[in-house]
N, C-alpha and C positions, 0 to 999 in steps of 0.2 A: 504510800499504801503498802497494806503488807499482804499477800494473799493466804487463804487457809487451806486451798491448792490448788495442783494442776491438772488437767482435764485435756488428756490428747485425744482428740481425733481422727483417726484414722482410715483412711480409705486405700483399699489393697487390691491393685489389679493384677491379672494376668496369674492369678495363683494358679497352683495345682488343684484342678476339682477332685482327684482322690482325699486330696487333704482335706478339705473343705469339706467334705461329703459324710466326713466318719464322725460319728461323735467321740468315740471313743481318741482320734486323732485331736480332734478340736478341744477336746475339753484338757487332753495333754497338756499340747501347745500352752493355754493360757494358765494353766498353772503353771509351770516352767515359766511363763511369763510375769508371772505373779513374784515368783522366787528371785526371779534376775532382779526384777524391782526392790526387791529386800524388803516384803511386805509379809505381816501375819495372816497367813490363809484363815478364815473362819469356816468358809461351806463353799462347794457348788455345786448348781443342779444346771443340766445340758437334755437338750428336746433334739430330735429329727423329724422333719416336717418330711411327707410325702406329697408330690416323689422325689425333693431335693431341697437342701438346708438345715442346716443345724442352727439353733439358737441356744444361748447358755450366758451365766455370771459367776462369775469366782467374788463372792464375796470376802472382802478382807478387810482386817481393824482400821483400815486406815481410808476407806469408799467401798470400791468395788473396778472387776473388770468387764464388761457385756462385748457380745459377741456377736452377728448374725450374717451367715453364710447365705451366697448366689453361688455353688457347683457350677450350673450352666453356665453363668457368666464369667467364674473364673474370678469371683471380688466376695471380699470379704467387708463389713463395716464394722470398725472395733473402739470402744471408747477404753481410755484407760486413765483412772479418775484415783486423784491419790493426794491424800492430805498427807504433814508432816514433814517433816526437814531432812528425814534422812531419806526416804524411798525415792527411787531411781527409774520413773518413767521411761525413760527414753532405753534404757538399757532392756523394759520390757515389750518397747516398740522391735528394736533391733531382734530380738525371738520372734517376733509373731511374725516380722518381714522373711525373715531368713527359714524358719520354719514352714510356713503356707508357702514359698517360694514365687513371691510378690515379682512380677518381672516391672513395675511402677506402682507410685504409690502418691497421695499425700497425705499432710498432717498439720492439723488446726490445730492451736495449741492455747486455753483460754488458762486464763487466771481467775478461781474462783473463792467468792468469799473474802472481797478484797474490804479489808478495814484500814482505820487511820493507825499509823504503825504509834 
């Protein structure tokens, strides 16, 4: 089976709630995230919820990335969904970890779109 992509998902604890907290920070982060992937950015639009959370998507040619911040709790939930042979998931994971400053984390990792090769 061959897949038409990869779909991480990510859960980010122990972050910095400054970081979390900004959109302006957040919507950074995942473009820089988007880039390390070596992905074609198309658009992104980023919300802050009162009185804490930012949600946002970095649309790009190849899926998309979505985002949605817990401040309080110091976690992030992040998908990072990317079709085609050359884009670089994981190297978009390692920004968003390293960035939001994850003190733990996990990451589900699906294969989607799976046909007969």
């Amino acid at each position: 089976m061959k897949a038409l992509g990869q779909h991480l998902i990510l859960e980010l604890y122990g972050c910095s709630a400054a970081a979390l907290s900004s959109v302006a920070n957040v919507q950074d982060t995942m473009l820089k995230a988007a880039r390390a992937a070596e992905t074609t950015i198309i658009d992104s639009i980023f919300h802050h919820f009162k009185p804490y959370g930012v949600s946002g998507v970095v649309v790009i040619a190849e899926s998309h990335f979505a985002i949605h911040t817990w401040p309080e709790h110091k976690y992030a939930s992040v998908d990072l969904f990317t079709c085609g042979a050359k884009t670089r998931p994981w190297e978009a994971f390692k920004v968003v970890k390293k960035l939001f400053k994850a003190t733990h984390f996990s990451v589900m990792k699906m294969e989607r779109g799976l046909l007969p090769k």
